[in-house]
N, C-alpha and C positions, 0 to 999 in steps of 0.2 A: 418560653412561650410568648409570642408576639400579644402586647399591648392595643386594646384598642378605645379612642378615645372617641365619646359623644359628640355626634358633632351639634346637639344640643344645647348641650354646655359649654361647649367653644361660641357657639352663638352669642349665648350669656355674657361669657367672659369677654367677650369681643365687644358688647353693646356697654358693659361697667367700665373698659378699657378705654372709648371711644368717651363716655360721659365723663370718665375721669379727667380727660385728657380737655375737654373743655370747659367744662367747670374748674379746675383744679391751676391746667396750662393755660388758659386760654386763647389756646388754638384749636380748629377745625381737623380732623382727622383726614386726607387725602392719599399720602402713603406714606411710609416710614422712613421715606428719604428726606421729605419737605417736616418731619415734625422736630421742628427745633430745638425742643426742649432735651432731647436725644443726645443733642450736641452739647449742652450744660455740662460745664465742668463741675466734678462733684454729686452732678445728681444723674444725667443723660447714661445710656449704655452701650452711646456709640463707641466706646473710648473701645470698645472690642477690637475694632477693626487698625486702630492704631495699633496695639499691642502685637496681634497679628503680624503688622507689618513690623513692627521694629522689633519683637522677636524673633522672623525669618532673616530677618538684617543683619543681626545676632550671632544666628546660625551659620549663616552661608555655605549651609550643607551640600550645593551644590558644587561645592567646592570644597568638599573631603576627598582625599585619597585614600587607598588601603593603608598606605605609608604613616599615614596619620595616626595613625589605633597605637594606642600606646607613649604617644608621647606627651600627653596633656592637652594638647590643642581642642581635641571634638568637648572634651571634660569641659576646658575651660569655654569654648565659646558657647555650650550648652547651659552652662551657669551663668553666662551674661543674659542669655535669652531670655532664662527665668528671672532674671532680677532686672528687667526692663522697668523704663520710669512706669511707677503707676500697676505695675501688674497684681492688681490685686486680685487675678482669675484665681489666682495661688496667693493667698492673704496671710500665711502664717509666716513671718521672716524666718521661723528656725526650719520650717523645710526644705526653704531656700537655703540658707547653710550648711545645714545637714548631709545638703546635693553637693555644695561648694566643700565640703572638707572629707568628701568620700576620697579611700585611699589607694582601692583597687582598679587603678586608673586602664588597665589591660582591659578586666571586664566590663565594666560598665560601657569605655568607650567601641566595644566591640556591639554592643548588643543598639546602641545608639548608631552606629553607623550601617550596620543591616538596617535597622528600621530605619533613618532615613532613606538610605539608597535601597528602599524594597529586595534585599537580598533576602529575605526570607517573608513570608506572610505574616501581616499585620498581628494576627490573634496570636503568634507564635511572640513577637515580638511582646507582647502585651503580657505574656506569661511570664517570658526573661525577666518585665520590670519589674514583677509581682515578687518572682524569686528571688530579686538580689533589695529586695525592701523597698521600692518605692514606693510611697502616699499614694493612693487613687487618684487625688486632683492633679496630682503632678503630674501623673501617667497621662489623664487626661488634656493637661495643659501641651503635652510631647506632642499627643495624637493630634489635639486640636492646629496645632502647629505644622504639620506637616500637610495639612487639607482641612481646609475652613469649611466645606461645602459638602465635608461628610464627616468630621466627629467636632466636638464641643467640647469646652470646659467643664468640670463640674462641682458642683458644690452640695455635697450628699444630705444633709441633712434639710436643705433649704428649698433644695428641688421636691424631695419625699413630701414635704409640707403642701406644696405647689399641685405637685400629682397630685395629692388626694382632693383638692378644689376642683381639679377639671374631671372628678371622678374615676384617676385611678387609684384604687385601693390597696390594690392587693400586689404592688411593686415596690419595692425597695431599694436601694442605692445603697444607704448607710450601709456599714456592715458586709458590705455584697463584693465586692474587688474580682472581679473575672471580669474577660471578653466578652462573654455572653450577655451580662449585665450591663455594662457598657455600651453596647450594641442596643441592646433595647431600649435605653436611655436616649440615643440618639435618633432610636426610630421614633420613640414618640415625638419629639421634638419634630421630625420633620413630619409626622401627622400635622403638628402643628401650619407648619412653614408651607400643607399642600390646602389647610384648610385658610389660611391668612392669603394664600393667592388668590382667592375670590373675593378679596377686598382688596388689595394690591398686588398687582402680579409681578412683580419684580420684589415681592418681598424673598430676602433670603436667610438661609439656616438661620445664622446669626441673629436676624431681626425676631424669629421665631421664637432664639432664647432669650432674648431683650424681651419681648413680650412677656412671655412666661411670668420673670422676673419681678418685671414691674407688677404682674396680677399680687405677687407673693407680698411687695409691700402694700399693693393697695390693701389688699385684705390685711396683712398686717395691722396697719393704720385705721382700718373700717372696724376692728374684733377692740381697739384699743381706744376707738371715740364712744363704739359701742359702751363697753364696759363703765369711762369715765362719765360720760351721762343718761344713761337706761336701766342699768343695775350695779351693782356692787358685789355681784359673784362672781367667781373664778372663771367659768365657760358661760355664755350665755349664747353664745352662736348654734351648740346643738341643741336642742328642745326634745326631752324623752317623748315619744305618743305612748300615750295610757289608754287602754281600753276605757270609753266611759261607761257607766255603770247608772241606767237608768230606769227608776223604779214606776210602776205602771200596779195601779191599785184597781182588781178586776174584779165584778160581781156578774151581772147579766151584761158586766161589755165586753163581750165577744165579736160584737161588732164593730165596736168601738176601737180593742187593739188591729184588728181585721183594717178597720178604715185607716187607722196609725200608719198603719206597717205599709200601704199599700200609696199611700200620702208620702213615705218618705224616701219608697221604692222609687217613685216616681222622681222626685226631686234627685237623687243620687241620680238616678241613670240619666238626667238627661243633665248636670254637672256632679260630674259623681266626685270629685278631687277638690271641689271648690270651698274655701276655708271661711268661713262665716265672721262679723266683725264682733262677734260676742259667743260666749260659751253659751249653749242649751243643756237646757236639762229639763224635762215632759216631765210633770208629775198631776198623774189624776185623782181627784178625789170624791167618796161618796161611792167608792166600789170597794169590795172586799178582797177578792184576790190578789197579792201581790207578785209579781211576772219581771223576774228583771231581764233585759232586751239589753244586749253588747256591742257596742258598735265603735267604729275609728274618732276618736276624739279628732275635732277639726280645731287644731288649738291657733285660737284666735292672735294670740303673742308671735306663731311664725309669721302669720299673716303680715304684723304689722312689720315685723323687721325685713321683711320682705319689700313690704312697700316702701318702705324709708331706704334703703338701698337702693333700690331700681326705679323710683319713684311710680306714680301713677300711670305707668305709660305702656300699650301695648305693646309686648315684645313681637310683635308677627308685625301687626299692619300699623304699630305708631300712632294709636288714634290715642288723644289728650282728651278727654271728656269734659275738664273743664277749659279747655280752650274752646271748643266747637258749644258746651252749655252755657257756660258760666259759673258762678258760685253753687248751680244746684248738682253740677257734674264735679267739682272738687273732690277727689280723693276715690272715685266711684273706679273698680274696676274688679276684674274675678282674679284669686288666685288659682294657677294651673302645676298639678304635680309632675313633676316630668317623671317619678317613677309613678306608674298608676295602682291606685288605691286596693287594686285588688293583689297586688303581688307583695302588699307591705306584711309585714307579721310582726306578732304582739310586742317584738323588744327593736322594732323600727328607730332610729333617731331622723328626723329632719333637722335640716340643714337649713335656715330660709333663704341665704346669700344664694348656695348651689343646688338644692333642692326644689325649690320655689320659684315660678316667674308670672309677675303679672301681665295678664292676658284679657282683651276684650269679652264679651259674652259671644259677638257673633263669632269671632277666631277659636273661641271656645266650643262653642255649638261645633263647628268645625272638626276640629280636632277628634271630636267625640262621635262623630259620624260614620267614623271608620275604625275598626277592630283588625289589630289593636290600633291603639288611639295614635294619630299621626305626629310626628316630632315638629317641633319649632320650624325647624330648618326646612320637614318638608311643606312645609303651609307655607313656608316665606317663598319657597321656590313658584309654587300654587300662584300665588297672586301675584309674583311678579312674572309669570307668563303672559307676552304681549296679547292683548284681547284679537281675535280671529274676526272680522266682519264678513 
């Protein structure tokens, strides 16, 4: 079942990607060709593209014979490929050895030479490597190998992490070794690579999983400053929402919960998702009936890690409140749910990093105008349609 990825949350991830990269690099984002830091030995992930080439280099499968199957040549120059300088697409040395001291040099090199020279279909070949024991990444390192510009490397457990920040949940990698699996791996991926071309159009595959990658340490490194100066628990990136539970002491105020209810109807529906900078809890006294009333905790803690992440800044229109105020717009702005408030249920967890994004009032007002409520991405489209005179 084909993946499909927010392009809300690519938004996001696109705009923390983009702050990362000048706060952190300090460079300007342009495209993935000109960001330098890419090229950093040790830290950049261009080094893909070398590997690439000096693992086809390797190969020079275009220069296999049938003649060849069986005499150690495909074996051997396939085990150079993988053990190119630096390849750490495939990080483990003993699976690299493991490749290098296989001894059924007939089969292996038979099912390696259909699949480079497309004698038989991709998925078929992909089964071959499964049956005769090869690692996933390996397979994946083969495939990546043979076409840069439709499959990838993999790294199962690291990606799985990554998916579930751009909100997919319900996809797996680990554990999973089929065609099928693998295919859908790479489709997301170039979800990615078709939604990164509206900020670079020459961004390719590659740069997509560079992308990815890098989100996986930033967050990485964001859950692990988080942790070392904000709390000292195990998780604090998900926040449970609790029903809050709020007591309303009633005699002849029948009008009174009447005016409540009708008070707070109003404020919900016209930001119904917006997380307040403190807990509430109504409590009236001098009436005798007690009435308790259930509602979505608006917990004030997502709020804030929200904003310390993404800072004060609208995600739509960029408006800095305290640049255009001064010290009385510091820190002023709405937080906007990207799932909407009315489809959450009682064992909901937010996210503040990928659930949460701060949002203007008027981009808010916005958003909320239309049913269902409009995505990020469509409002940014909205206002940057050139004005008609």
């Amino acid at each position: 079942m084909k993946m499909t990825i927010s392009t809300d949350r690519l938004e996001i991830a696109f705009a923390g990607f983009v702050s990362f990269i000048k706060n952190e690099k300090k460079e300007n984002f342009t495209t993935f060709r000109n960001l330098l830091f890419l090229d950093t030995p040790g830290e950049g992930e261009n080094y893909k593209y070398q590997i690439y080439k000096d693992g086809r280099d390797k190969l020079d499968f275009k220069h296999w014979d049938i003649t060849d199957v069986g005499t150690g040549k495909i074996h051997d120059k396939t085990t150079d490929a993988l053990k190119v300088k630096s390849n750490n697409l495939v990080n483990d040395f003993r699976l690299k050895e493991n490749f290098a001291q296989i001894s059924d040099i007939i089969a292996i090199e038979k099912i390696l030479y259909d699949f480079y020279k497309s004698k038989i279909l991709d998925s078929i070949s992909f089964t071959k490597f499964i049956d005769f024991g090869i690692p996933y990444n390996v397979i994946a390192y083969f495939f990546f190998l043979k076409e840069k510009n439709k499959y990838l490397p993999i790294s199962q457990r690291r990606f799985d992490e990554i998916f579930q920040m751009i909100g997919i949940v319900d996809f797996k990698t680990d554990g999973q070794r089929s065609f099928d699996n693998y295919i859908n791996f790479c489709d997301i991926i170039k979800q990615v690579q078709y939604f990164l071309k509206t900020k670079d159009k020459e961004t390719t595959l590659i740069d997509a999983h560079s992308f990815l990658w890098i989100l996986g340490l930033m967050n990485a490194n964001s859950v692990k400053k988080t942790i070392r100066t904000k709390e000292k628990e195990s998780n604090i990136k998900v926040i449970k929402k609790e029903e809050e539970k709020v007591e309303i002491v009633q005699s002849n105020g029948t009008e009174l919960i009447k005016n409540l209810t009708e008070t707070r109807q109003s404020v919900e529906n016209f930001y119904p998702d917006e997380l307040p900078t403190e807990p509430t809890k109504e409590v009236y006294e001098g009436l005798k009936k007690t009435v308790i009333v259930n509602s979505y905790e608006r917990n004030p803690k997502a709020r804030k890690l929200c904003i310390e992440y993404w800072d004060a800044i609208c995600a739509v229109c960029s408006v800095n409140f305290e640049k255009i105020y001064g010290e009385i717009g510091k820190g002023f702005i709405h937080v906007h749910h990207l799932t909407p408030i009315s489809k959450i249920g009682e064992t909901y967890q937010v996210d503040p990093i990928n659930d949460l994004i701060p949002i203007c009032p008027n981009c808010h007002s916005m958003i909320h105008r239309h049913e269902p409520p409009l995505t990020i991405y469509d409002l940014k489209k909205m206002i940057n349609k050139p004005i008609s005179l």
